[in-house]
C-alpha atoms as a printed R data frame, in Angstrom:
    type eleno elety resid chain resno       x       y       z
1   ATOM     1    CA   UNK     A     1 142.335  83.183 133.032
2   ATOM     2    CA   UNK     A     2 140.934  82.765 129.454
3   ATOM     3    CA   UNK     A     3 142.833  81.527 126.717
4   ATOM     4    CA   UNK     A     4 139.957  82.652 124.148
5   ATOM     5    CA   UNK     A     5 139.086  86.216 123.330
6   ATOM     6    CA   UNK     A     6 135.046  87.004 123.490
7   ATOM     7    CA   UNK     A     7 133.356  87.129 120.005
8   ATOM     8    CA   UNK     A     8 132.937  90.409 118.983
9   ATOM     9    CA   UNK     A     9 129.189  91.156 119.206
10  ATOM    10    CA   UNK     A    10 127.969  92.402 114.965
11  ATOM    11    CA   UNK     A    11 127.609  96.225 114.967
12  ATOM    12    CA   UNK     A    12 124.739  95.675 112.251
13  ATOM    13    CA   UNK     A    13 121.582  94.967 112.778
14  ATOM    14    CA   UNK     A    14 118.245  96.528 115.099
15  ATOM    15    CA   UNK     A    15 119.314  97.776 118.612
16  ATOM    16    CA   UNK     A    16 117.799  99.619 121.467
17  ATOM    17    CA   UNK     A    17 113.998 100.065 122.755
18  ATOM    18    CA   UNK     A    18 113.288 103.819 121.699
19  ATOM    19    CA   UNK     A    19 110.410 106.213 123.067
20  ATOM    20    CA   UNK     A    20 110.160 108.479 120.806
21  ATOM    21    CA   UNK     A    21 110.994 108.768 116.692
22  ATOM    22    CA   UNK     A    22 112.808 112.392 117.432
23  ATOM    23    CA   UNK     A    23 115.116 110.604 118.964
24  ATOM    24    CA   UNK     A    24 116.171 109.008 116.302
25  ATOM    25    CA   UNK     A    25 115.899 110.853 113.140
26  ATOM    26    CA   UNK     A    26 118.936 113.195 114.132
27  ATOM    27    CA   UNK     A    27 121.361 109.495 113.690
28  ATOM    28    CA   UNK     A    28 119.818 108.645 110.563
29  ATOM    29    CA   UNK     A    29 119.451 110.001 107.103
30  ATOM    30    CA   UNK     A    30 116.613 107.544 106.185
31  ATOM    31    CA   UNK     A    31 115.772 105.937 102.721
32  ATOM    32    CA   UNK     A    32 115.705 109.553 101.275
33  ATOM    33    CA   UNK     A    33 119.049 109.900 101.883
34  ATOM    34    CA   UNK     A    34 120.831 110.519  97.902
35  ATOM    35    CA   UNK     A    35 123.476 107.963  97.942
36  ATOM    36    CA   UNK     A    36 121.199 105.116  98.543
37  ATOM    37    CA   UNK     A    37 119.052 106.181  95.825
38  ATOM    38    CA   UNK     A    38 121.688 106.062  93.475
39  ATOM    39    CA   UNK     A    39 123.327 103.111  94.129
40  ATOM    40    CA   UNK     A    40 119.608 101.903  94.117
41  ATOM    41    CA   UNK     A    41 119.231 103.407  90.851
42  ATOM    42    CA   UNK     A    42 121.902 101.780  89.105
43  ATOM    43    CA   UNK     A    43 121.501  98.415  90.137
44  ATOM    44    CA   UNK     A    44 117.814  98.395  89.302
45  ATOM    45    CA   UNK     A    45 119.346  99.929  85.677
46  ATOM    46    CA   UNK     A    46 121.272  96.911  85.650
47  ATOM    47    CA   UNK     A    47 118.470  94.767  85.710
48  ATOM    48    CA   UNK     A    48 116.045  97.156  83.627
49  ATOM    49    CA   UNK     A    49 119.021  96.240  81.125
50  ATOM    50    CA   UNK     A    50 119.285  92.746  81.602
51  ATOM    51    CA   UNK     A    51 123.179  93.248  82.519
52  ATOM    52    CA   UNK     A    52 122.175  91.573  86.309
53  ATOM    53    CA   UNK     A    53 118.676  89.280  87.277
54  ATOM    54    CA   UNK     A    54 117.838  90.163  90.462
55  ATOM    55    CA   UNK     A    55 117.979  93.238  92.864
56  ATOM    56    CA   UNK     A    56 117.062  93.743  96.191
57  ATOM    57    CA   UNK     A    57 117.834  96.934  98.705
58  ATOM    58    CA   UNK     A    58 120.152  98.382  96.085
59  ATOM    59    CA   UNK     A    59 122.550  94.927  96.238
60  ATOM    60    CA   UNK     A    60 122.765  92.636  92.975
61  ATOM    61    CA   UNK     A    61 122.247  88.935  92.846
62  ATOM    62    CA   UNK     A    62 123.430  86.445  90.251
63  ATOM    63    CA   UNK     A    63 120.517  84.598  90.998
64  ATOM    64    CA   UNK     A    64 117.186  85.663  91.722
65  ATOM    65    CA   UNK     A    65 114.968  84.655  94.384
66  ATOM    66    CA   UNK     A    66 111.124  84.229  93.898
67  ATOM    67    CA   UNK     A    67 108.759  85.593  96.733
68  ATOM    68    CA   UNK     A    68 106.577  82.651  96.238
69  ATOM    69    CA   UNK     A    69 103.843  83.306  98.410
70  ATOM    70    CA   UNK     A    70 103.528  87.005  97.223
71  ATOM    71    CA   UNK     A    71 103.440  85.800  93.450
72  ATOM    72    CA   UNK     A    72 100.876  83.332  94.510
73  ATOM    73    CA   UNK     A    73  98.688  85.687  96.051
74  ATOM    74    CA   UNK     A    74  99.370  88.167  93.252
75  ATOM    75    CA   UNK     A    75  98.220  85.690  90.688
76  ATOM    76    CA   UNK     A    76  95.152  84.938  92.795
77  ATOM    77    CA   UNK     A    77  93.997  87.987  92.541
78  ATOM    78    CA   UNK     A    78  94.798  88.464  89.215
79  ATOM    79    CA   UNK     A    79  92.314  85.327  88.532
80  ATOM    80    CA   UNK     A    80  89.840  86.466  90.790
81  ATOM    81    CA   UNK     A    81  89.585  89.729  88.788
82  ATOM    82    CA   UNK     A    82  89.094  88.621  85.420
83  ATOM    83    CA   UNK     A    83  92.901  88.084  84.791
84  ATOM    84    CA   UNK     A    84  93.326  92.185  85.322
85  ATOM    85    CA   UNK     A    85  96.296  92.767  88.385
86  ATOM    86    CA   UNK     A    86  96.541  96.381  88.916
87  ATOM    87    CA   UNK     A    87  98.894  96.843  92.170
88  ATOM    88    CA   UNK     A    88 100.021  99.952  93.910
89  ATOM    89    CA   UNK     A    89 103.190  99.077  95.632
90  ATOM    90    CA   UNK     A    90 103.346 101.203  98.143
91  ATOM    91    CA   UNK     A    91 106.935 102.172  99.158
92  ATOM    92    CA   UNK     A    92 108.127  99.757  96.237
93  ATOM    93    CA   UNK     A    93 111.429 102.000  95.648
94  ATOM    94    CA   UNK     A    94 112.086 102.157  91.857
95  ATOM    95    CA   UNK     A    95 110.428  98.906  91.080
96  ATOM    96    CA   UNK     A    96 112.508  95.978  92.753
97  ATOM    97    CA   UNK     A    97 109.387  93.500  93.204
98  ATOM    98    CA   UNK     A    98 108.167  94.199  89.858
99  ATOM    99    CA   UNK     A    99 110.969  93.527  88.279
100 ATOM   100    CA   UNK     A   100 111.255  90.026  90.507
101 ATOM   101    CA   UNK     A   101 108.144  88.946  89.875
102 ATOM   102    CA   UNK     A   102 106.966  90.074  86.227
103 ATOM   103    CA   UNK     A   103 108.416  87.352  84.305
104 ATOM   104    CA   UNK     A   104 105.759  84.638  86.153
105 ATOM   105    CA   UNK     A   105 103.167  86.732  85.325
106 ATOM   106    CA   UNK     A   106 101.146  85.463  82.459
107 ATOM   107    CA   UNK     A   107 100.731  87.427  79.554
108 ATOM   108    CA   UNK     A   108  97.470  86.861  79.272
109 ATOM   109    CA   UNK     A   109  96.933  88.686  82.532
110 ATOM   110    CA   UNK     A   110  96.296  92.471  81.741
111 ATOM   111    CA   UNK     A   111  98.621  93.965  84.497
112 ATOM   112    CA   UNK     A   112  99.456  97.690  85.611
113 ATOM   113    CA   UNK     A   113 102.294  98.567  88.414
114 ATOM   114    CA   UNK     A   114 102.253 101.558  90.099
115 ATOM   115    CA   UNK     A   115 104.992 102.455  92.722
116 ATOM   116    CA   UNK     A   116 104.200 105.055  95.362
117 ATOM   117    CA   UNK     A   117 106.915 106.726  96.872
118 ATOM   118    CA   UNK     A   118 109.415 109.506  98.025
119 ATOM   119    CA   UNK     A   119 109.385 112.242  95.651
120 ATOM   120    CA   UNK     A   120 112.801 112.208  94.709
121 ATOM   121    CA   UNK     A   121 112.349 108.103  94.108
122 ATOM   122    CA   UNK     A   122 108.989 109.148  92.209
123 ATOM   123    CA   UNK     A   123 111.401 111.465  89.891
124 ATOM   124    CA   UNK     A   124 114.086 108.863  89.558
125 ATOM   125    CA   UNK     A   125 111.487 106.471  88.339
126 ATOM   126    CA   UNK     A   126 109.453 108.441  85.947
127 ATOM   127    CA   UNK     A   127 113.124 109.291  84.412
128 ATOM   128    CA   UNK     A   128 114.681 106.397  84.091
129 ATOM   129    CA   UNK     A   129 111.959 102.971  84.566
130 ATOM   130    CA   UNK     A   130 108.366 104.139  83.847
131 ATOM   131    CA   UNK     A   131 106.873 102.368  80.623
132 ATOM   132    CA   UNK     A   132 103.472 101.127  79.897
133 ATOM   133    CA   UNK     A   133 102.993  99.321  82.420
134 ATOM   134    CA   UNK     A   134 105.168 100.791  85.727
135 ATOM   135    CA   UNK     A   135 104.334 103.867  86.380
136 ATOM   136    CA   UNK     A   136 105.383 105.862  89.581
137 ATOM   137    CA   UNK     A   137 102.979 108.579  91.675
138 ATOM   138    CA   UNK     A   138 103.301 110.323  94.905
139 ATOM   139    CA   UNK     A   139 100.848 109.140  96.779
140 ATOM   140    CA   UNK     A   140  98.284 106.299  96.950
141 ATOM   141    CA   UNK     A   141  95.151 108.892  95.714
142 ATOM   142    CA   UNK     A   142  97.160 110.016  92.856
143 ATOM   143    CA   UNK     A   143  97.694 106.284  91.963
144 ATOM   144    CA   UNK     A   144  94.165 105.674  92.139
145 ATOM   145    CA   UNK     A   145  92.527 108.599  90.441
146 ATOM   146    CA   UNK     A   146  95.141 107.757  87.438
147 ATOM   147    CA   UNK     A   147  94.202 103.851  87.869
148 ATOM   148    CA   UNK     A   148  92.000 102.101  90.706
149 ATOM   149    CA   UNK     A   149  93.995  99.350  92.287
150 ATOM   150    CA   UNK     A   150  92.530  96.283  93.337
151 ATOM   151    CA   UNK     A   151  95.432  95.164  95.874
152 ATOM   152    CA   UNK     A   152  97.804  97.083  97.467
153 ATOM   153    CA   UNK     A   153 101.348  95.685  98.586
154 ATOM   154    CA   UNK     A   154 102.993  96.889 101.531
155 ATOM   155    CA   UNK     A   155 106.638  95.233 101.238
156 ATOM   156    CA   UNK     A   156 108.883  96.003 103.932
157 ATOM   157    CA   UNK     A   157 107.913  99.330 104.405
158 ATOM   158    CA   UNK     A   158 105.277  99.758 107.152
159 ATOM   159    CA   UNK     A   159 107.897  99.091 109.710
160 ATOM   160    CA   UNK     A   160 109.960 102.750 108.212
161 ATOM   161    CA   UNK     A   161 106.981 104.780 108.832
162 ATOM   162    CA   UNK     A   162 107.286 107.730 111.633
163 ATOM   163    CA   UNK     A   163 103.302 106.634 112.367
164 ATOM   164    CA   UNK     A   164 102.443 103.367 111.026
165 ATOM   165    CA   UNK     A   165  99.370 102.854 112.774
166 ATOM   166    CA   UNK     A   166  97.758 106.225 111.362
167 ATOM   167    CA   UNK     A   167  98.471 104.772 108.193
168 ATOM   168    CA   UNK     A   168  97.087 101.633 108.214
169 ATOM   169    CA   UNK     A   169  93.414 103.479 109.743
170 ATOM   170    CA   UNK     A   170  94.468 105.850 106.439
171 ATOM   171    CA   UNK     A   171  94.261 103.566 103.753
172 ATOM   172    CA   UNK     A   172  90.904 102.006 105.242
173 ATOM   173    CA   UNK     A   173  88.886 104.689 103.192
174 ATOM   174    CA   UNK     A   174  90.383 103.253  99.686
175 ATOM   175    CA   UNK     A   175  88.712 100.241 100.621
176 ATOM   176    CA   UNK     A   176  91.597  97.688  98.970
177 ATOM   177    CA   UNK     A   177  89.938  94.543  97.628
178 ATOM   178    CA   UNK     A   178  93.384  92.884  98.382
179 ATOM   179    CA   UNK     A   179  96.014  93.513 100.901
180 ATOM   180    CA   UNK     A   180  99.119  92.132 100.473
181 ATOM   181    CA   UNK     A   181 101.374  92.274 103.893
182 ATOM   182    CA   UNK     A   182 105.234  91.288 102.895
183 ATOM   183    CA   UNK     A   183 108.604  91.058 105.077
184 ATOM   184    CA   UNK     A   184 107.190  93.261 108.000
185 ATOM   185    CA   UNK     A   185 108.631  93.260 111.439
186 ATOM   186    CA   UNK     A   186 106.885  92.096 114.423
187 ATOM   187    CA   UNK     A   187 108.190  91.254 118.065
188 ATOM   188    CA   UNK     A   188 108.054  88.196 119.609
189 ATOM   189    CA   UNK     A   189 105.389  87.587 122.246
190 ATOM   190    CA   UNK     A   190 102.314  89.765 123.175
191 ATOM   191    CA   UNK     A   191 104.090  92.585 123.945
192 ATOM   192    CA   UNK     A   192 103.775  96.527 122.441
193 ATOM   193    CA   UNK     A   193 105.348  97.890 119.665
194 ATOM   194    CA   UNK     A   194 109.346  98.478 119.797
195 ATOM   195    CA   UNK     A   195 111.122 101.209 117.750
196 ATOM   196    CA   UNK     A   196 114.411 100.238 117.513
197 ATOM   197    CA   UNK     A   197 117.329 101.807 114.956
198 ATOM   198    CA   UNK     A   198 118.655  99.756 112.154
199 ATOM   199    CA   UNK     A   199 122.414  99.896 111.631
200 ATOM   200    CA   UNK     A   200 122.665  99.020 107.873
201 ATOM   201    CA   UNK     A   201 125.541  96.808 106.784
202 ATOM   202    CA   UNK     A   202 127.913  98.872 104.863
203 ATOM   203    CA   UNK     A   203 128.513  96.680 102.015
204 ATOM   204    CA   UNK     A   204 125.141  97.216 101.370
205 ATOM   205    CA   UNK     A   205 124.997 101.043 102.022
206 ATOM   206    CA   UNK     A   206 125.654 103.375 105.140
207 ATOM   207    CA   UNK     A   207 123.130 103.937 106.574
208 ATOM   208    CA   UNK     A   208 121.204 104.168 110.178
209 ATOM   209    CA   UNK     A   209 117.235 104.739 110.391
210 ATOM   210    CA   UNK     A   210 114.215 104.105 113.047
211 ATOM   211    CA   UNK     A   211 112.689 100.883 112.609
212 ATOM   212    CA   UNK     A   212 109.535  99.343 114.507
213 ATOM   213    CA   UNK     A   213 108.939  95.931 115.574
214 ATOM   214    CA   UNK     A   214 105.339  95.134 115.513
215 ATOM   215    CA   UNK     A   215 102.546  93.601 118.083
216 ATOM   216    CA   UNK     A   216 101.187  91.396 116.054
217 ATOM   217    CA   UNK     A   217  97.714  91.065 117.273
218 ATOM   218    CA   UNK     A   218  97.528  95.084 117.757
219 ATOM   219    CA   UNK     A   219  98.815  95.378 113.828
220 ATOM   220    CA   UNK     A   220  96.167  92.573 112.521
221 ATOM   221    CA   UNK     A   221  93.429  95.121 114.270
222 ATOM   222    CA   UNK     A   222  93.214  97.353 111.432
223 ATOM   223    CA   UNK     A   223  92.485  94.642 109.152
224 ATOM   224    CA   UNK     A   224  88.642  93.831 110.829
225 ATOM   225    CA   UNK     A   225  87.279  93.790 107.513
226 ATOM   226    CA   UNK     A   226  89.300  91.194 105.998
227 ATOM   227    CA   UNK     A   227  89.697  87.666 105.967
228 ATOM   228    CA   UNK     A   228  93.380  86.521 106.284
229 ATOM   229    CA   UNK     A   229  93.989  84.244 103.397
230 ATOM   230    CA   UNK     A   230  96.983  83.033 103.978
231 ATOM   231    CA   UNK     A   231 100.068  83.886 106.529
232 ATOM   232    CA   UNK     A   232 103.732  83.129 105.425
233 ATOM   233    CA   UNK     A   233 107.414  83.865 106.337
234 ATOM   234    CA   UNK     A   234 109.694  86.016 104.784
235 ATOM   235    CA   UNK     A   235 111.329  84.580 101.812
236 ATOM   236    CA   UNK     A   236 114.772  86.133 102.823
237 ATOM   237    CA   UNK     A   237 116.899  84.098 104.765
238 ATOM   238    CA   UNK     A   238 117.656  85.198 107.732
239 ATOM   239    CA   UNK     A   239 114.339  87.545 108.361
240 ATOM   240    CA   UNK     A   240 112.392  84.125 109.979
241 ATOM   241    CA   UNK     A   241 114.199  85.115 113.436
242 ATOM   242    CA   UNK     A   242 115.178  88.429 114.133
243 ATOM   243    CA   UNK     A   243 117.648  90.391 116.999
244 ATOM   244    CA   UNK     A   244 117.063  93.157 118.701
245 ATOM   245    CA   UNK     A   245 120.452  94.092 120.495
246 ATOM   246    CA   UNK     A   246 122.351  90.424 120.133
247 ATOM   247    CA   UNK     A   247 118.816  88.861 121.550
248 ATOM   248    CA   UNK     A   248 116.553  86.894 119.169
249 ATOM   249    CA   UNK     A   249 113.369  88.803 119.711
250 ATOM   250    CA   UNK     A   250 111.092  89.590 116.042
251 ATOM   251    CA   UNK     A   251 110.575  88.221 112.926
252 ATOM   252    CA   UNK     A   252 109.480  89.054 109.692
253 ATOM   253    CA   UNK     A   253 106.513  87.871 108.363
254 ATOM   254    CA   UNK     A   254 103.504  88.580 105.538
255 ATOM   255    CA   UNK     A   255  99.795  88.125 105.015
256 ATOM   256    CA   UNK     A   256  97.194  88.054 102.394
257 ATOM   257    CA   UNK     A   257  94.384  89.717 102.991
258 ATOM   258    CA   UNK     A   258  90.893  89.213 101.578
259 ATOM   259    CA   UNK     A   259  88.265  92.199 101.962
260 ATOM   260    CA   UNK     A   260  84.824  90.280 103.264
């Protein structure tokens, strides 16, 4: 007989090894979802404002944390391009990595931010954050025809989409200079991709949505053309080692990519 009661397994996190995305989108309201978009919205407002410093998936920090390697390869290419940086951030909500990483930016450095996202995010933003230099479209060719991007940044978002691997042959025909991979989700081992559903913490927001868990050899295909500068861990602690249903089994990880 046990003295000790079993620790109760956490109920957040990334569970189950899913065939099909149907089956999940009926249990979750994904990012769209209003609530999230307006807690979202008001602690990015906060920050806008300079009432809080740092934001990041709608929670507010006292302190913020630098994405070092991002800001290094953003600045690389800003060099590399006559100190111009103009970045479409795809999926980049109402601005959270601009607004973590524009005060290392030189001001020397002619820069332009455009956000590409859902349309009601896209609405939110023009409202309340657009200025000279943020601006917010609805899709990547909209960004471009209004201002050609030389890198793209794809921040923990590929991972959310219903079929990331179309995308990814997708944006091939923009042909990106600079493609900047950030906190992306890939299982361990050679093995395929796994769609799992991610059980949000509430005290960041309720919420449940499908999630995939990259092969990482099979996600670095698309990228043929391109050299891989540089490879680097997610700057969130925590997102180094990943479980899948109480079992360490992914990590999150980015990559700078080079076109040849």
């Amino acid at each position: 007989m046990s003295f000790f009661k079993p620790k109760k397994k956490n109920p957040y996190g990334w569970f189950g090894d899913y065939k099909k995305w149907e089956a999940l989108t009926a249990l979750s309201g994904g990012y769209e979802a209003e609530p999230i978009l307006e807690k979202t919205k008001n602690a990015l407002l906060k920050v806008k404002n300079g009432e809080a410093v740092y934001e990041r998936d709608s929670v507010l920090f006292d302190q913020k944390i630098y994405p070092y390697s991002v800001i290094s390869a953003l600045l690389y290419a800003a060099i590399e391009c006559g100190n111009e940086l103009n970045v479409i951030d795809f999926g980049g909500s109402l601005g959270s990595t601009y607004y973590q990483v524009k005060d290392v930016v030189p001001q020397n450095v002619r820069l332009h931010w455009s956000v590409v996202e859902q349309e009601s995010y896209v609405r939110c933003g023009q409202a309340h954050f657009e200025d000279e230099i943020l601006k917010f479209h609805f899709t990547i060719e909209e960004s471009m025809a209004a201002q050609k991007a030389n890198v793209l940044l794809l921040s923990s978002v590929v991972q959310y989409l219903e079929k990331p691997h179309d995308f990814l042959e997708e944006i091939k025909k923009y042909n990106f200079k600079y493609i900047l991979v950030d906190r992306t989700a890939f299982i361990k081992g050679d093995r395929a991709d796994r769609l799992t559903l991610q059980v949000v913490p509430p005290e960041i927001y309720e919420a449940h949505y499908p999630a995939w868990f990259f092969n990482e050899k099979r996600f670095l295909a698309h990228f043929e053309g391109y050299e891989i500068k540089m490879e680097f861990e997610s700057f969130v602690a925590g997102e180094q080692e990943m479980e899948i249903d109480h079992v360490k089994a992914g990590y999150d990880k980015g990559f700078f990519l080079i076109k040849k």
